[in-house]
GUKEDO-140146 format. One record per residue (C-alpha): residue in one letter; z, y, x. Coordinates in Angstrom, 1 decimal, decimal comma. Layout:
N
A Z Y X;
...
END
This chain:
414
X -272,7 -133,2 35,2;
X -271,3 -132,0 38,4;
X -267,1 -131,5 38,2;
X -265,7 -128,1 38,0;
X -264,0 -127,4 41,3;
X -260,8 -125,7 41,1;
X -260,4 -122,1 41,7;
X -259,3 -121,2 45,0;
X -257,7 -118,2 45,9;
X -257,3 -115,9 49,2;
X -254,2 -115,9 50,5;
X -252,5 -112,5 50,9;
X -252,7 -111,6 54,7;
X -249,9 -111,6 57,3;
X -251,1 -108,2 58,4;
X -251,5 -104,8 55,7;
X -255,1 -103,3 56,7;
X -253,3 -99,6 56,0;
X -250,4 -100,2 58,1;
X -252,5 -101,5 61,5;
X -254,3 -98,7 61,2;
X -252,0 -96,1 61,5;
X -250,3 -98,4 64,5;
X -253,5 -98,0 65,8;
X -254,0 -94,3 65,2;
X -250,5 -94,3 66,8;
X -251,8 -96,2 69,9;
X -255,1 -94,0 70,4;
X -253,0 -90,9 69,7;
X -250,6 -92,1 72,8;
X -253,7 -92,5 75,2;
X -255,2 -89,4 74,3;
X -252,0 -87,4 74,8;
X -251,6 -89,3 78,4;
X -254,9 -87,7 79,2;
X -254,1 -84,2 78,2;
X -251,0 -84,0 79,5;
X -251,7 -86,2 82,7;
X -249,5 -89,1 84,2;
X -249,2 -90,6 87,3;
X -246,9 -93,6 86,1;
X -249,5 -95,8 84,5;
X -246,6 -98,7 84,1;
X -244,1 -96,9 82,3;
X -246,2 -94,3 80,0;
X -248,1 -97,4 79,2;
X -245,3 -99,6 78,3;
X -244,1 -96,3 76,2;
X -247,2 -96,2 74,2;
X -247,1 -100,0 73,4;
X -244,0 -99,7 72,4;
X -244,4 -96,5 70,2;
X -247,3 -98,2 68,6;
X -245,1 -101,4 68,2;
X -242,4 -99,4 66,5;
X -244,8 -97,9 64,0;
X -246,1 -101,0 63,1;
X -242,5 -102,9 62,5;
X -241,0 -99,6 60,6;
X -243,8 -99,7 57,8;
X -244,4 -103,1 58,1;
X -240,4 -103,3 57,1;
X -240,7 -100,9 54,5;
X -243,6 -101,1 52,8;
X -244,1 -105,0 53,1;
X -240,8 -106,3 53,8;
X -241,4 -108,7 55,9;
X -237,9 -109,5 57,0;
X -237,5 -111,0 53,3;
X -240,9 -113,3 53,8;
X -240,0 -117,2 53,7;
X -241,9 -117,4 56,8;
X -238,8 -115,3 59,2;
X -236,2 -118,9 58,0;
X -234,0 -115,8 56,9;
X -231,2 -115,6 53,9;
X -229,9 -111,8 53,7;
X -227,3 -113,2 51,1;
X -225,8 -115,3 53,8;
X -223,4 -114,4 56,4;
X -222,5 -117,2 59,0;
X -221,8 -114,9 62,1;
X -221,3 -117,2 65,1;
X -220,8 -116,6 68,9;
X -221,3 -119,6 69,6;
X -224,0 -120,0 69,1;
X -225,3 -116,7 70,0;
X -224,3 -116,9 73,5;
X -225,8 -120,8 73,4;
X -229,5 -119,1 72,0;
X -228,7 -116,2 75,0;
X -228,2 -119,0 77,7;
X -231,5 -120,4 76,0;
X -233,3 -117,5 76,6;
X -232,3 -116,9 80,2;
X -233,4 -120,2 80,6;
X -236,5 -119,4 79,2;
X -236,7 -116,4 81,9;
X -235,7 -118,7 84,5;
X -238,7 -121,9 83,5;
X -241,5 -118,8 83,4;
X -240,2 -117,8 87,1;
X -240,2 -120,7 88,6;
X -243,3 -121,4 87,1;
X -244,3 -117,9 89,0;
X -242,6 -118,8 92,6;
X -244,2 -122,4 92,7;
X -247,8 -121,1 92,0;
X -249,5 -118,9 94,5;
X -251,4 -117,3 91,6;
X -248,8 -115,1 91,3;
X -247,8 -114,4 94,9;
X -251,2 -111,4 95,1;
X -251,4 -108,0 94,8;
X -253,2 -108,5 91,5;
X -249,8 -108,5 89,7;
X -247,7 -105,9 91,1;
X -248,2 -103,8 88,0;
X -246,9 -106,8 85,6;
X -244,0 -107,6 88,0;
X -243,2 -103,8 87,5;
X -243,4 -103,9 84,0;
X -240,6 -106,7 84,0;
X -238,9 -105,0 86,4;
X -238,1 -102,3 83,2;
X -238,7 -104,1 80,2;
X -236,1 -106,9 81,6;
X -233,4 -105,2 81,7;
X -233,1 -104,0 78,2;
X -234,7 -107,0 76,8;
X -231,5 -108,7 78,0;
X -229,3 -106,0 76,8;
X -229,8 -106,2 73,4;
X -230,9 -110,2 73,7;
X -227,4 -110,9 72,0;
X -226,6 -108,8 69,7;
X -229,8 -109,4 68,2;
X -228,9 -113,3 68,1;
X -225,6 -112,8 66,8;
X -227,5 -111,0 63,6;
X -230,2 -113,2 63,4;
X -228,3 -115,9 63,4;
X -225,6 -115,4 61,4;
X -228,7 -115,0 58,4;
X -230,6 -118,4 59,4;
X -231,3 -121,0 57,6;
X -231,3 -123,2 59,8;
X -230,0 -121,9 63,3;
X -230,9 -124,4 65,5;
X -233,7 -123,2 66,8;
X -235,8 -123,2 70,1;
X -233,3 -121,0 72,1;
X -230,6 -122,8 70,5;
X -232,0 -125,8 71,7;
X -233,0 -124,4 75,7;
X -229,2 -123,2 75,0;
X -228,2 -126,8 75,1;
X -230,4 -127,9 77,6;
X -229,0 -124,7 79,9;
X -225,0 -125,8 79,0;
X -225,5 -129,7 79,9;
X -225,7 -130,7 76,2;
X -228,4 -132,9 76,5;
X -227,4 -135,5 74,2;
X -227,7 -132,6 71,8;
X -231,5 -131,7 72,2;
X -234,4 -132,3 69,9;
X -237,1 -132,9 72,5;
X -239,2 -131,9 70,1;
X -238,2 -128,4 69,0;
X -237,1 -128,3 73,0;
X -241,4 -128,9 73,9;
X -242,2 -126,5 71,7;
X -240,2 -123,7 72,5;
X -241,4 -124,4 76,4;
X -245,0 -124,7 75,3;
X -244,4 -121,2 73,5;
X -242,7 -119,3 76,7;
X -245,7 -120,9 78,5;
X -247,8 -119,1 76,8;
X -246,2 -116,0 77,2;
X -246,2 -116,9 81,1;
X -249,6 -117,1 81,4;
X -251,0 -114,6 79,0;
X -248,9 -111,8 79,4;
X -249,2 -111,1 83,1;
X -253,5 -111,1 82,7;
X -253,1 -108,7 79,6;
X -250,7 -106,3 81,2;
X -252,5 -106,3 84,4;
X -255,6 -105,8 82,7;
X -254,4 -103,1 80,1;
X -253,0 -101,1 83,7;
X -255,9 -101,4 85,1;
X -258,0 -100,3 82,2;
X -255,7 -97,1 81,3;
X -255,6 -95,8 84,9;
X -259,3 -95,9 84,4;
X -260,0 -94,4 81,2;
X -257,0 -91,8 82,1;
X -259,4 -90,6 86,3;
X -262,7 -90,8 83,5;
X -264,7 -87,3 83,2;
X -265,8 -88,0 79,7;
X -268,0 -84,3 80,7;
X -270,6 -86,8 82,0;
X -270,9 -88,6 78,6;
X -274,5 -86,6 77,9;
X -277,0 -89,5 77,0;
X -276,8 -93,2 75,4;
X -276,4 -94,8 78,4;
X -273,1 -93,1 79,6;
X -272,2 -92,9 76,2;
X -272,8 -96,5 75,9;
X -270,9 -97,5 79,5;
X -267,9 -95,4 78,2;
X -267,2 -97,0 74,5;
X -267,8 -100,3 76,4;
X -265,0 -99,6 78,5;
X -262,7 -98,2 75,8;
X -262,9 -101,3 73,7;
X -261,9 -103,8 76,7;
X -258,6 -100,7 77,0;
X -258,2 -101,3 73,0;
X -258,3 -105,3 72,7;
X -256,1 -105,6 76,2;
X -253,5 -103,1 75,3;
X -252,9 -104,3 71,6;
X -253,5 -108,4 72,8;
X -250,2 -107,0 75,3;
X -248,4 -105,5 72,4;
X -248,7 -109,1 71,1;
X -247,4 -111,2 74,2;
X -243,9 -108,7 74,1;
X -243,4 -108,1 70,4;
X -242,9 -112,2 69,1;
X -239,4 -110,9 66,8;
X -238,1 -113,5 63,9;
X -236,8 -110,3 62,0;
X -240,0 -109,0 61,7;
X -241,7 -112,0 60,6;
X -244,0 -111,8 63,7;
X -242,6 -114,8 65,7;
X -243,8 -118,1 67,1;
X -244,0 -120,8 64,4;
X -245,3 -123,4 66,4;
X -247,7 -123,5 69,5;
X -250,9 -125,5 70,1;
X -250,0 -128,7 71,2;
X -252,4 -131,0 72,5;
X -254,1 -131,1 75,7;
X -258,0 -130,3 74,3;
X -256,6 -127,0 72,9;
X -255,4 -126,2 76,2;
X -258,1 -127,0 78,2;
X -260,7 -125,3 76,2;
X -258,8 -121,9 75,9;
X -257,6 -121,7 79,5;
X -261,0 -122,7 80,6;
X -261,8 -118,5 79,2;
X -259,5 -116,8 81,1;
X -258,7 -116,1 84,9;
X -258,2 -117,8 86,9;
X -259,9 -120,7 85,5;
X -262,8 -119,1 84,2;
X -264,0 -118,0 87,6;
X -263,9 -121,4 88,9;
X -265,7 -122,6 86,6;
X -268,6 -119,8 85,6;
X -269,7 -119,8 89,4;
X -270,5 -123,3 89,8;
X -270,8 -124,6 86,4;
X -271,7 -122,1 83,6;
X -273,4 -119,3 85,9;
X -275,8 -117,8 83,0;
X -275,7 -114,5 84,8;
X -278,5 -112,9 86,9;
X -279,7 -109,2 88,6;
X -280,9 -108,4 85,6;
X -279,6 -106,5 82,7;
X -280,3 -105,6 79,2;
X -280,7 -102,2 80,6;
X -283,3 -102,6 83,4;
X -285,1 -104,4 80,3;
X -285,5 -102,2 77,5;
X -285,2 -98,5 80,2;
X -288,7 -97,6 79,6;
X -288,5 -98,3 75,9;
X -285,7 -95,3 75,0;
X -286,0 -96,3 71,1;
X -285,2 -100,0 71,7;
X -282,7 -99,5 74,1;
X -280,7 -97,6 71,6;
X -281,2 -100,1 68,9;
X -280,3 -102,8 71,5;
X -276,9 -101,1 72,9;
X -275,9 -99,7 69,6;
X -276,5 -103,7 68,3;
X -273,9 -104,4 71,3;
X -271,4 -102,0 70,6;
X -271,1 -102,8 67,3;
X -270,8 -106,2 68,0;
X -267,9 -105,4 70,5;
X -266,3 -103,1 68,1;
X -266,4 -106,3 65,2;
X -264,0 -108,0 68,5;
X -261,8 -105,4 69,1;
X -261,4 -104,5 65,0;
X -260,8 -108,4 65,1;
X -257,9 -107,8 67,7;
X -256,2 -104,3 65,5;
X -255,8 -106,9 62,4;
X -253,4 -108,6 64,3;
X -250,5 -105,5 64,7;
X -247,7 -107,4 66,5;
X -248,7 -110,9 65,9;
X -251,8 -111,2 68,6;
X -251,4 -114,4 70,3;
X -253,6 -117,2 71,4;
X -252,8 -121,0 71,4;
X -249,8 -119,8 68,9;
X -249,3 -119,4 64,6;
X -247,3 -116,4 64,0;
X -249,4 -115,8 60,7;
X -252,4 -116,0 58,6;
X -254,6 -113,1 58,6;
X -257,0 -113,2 55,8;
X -258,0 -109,5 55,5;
X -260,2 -107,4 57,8;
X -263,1 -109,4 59,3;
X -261,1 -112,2 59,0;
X -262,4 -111,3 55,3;
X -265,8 -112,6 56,0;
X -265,1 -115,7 58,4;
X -262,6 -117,7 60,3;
X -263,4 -116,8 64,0;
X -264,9 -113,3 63,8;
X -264,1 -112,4 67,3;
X -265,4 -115,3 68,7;
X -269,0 -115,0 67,0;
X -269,2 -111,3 67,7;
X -268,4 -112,0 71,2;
X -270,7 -114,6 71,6;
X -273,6 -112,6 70,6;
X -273,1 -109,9 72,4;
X -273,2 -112,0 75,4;
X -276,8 -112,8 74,8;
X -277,5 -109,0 74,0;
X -276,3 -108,2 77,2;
X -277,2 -111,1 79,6;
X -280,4 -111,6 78,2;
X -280,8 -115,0 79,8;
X -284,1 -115,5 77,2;
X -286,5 -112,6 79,4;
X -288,4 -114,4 81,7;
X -288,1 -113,1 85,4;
X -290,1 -113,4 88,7;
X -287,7 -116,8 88,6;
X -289,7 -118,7 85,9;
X -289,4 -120,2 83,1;
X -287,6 -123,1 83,9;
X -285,0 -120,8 85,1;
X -284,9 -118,9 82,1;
X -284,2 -122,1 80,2;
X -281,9 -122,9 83,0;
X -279,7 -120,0 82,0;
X -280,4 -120,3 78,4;
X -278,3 -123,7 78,6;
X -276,1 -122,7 80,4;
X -274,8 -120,2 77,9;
X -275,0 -122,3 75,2;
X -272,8 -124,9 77,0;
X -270,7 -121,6 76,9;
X -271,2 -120,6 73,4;
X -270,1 -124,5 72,5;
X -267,0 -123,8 74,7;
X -265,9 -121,0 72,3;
X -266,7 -123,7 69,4;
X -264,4 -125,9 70,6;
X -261,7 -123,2 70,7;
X -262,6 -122,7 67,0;
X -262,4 -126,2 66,1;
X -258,9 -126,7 68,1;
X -257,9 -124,1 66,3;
X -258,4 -124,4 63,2;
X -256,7 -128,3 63,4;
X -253,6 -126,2 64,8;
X -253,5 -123,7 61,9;
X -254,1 -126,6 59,4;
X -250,7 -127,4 59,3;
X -249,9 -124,6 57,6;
X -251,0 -125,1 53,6;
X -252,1 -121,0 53,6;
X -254,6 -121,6 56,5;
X -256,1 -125,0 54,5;
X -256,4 -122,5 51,3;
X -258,0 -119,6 53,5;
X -260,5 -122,1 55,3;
X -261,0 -123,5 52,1;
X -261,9 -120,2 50,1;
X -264,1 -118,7 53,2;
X -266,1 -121,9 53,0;
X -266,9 -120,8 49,4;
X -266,8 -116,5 49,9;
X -267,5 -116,1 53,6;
X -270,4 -115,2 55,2;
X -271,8 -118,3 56,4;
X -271,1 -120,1 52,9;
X -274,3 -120,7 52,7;
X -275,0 -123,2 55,4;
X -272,0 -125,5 53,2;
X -273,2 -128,2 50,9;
X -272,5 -127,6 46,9;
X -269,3 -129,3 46,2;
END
């Protein structure tokens, strides 16, 4: 007779389903008004409509859930241990922090292009307020901590001299977590810029058949998953519960997940993982109208499965970071649904299986090479998912998808 396994039970979700929708409806409601209305300062009608969204999200997020009272924020609303101390020490820490990402920015030439200005604009306004209200917001956080001694608290110390003072440890990963915020948030921003300008100059009057219909909703998911993934980066607040815990912290994670973005990722997909060729899914299936429609729409949903991935998160997107469990949406069904949805769609639309006037042995070639791909974005799962582990809701979560989720069958009976 087999044991009885013990009943395992979802864990609620960091994130209400209800409530990132209508931050979403308030984010798509912003773009749309920037097209009627027409703007010609991308930067700060942008930053507006991330930050609109941002304040929809926290306000029923407070009400409704209130999160400020989760376990999670370290916060006691009985107590009241005001001190400026330590206030100004966590606002040294954090110019501190501003200063490390910087320097980090002047010592790389990454960040000496063009490709930035928009970003460096962005700071240019968000800086200034963000140190404005920097310590009031400390003073009143504070004063309702458990424990205050936190990362800026301890980059505090390190700013003042007080070295003797610092836990390395708490001070590694409060750098590891501004480090991620370095190199994220410039490629988001840049990218979300760059994708609104566009979608704000596009003659959606041209949308008459799949195929411009298709080009378009291809666009405006890159504008969705970019802007929100920004909204992210800038909106890490303890009040609202949708701060840093802790950051990845070994090498592997690293490695793996910078090896996806720019400008790592071009280094390496031209002369190592090149699955690419003059051929599309398009040039493919043009002569057969039926399939091609059946073949895009398989895309599109597939791309819209990433981006509904990316609107679960509200505030909280973030990557090589826990700033909560989500356990609702597609996260519903499995652990990594972005990263499978993605991963398909990449052999929808690279078709690297059709064999070309290049042969077969290129065709395998190229199939390989996206594999060696696909097991890069495994990797990412895997490192994550070790990262996440120490946190008991994630090991109950894993635990019940390996049971309920979609791919429960490929598990052994246990």
């Amino acid at each position: 007779m087999k044991p009885r396994t013990q009943a395992v039970q979802l864990p609620a979700s960091a994130t209400n389903h209800w409530i990132v929708a209508a931050s979403f409806a308030t984010y798509a409601g912003s773009l749309l008004t920037m097209r009627l209305v027409g703007v010609t300062d991308i930067v700060s009608v942008g930053l507006m409509s991330l930050f609109a969204t941002a304040a929809v999200n926290f306000t029923l997020d407070t009400w409704l859930l209130k999160v400020h009272r989760r376990a999670s924020t370290g916060l006691d609303w009985s107590q009241n241990k005001p001190s400026w101390a330590r206030a100004w020490t966590k606002f040294a820490g954090l110019l501190g922090s501003f200063g490390f990402v910087a320097t980090l920015y002047w010592l790389f030439p990454e960040y000496h292009g063009s490709f930035y200005d928009r970003f460096y604009a962005a700071v240019k306004l968000i800086l200034p307020w963000w140190t404005l209200l920097a310590l009031p917001y400390f003073y009143l956080v504070d004063s309702k901590q458990k424990d205050p001694r936190d990362g800026y608290h301890t980059m505090g110390l390190v700013v003042l001299g007080q070295w003797s003072k610092v836990d390395r440890k708490l001070l590694g990963q409060h750098l590891l977590g501004w480090l991620v915020k370095g190199y994220f948030l410039p490629l988001m921003l840049t990218y979300f810029f760059g994708d609104l300008s566009r979608f704000l100059a596009f003659n959606y009057t041209n949308v008459k058949d799949f195929r411009t219909f298709f080009d378009a909703t291809y666009d405006l998911t890159f504008l969705i998953d970019v802007g929100l993934s920004s909204m992210g980066y800038l909106m890490a607040v303890r009040v609202f519960d949708s701060h840093l815990r802790w950051a990845e912290p070994t090498v592997k994670g690293w490695a793996v997940a910078l090896l996806c973005y720019q400008p790592f990722w071009s280094m390496i997909s031209q002369n190592y993982i090149d699955y690419t060729r003059n051929f599309a899914w398009g040039a493919w299936l043009w002569d057969r109208p039926q399939l091609y429609v059946a073949w895009g729409s398989c895309i599109l949903i597939l791309y819209a499965i990433y981006v509904w991935a990316t609107i679960m998160f509200g505030c909280r997107f973030s990557n090589l970071t826990h700033r909560g469990i989500l356990t609702n949406g597609p996260f519903r069904w499995t652990k990594h649904p972005a990263y499978i949805s993605k991963n398909l769609a990449w052999w929808l639309t690279a078709v690297p299986f059709i064999v070309t006037d290049t042969g077969v042995l290129d065709t395998v070639r190229r199939c390989t090479l996206l594999l060696f791909l696909n097991g890069v974005y495994y990797l990412r799962a895997k490192t994550e998912e070790a990262h996440l582990s120490q946190d008991p809701a994630y090991v109950e979560y894993a635990k019940w998808i390996d049971r309920h989720g979609i791919f429960s069958f490929l598990k052994r009976d246990r």
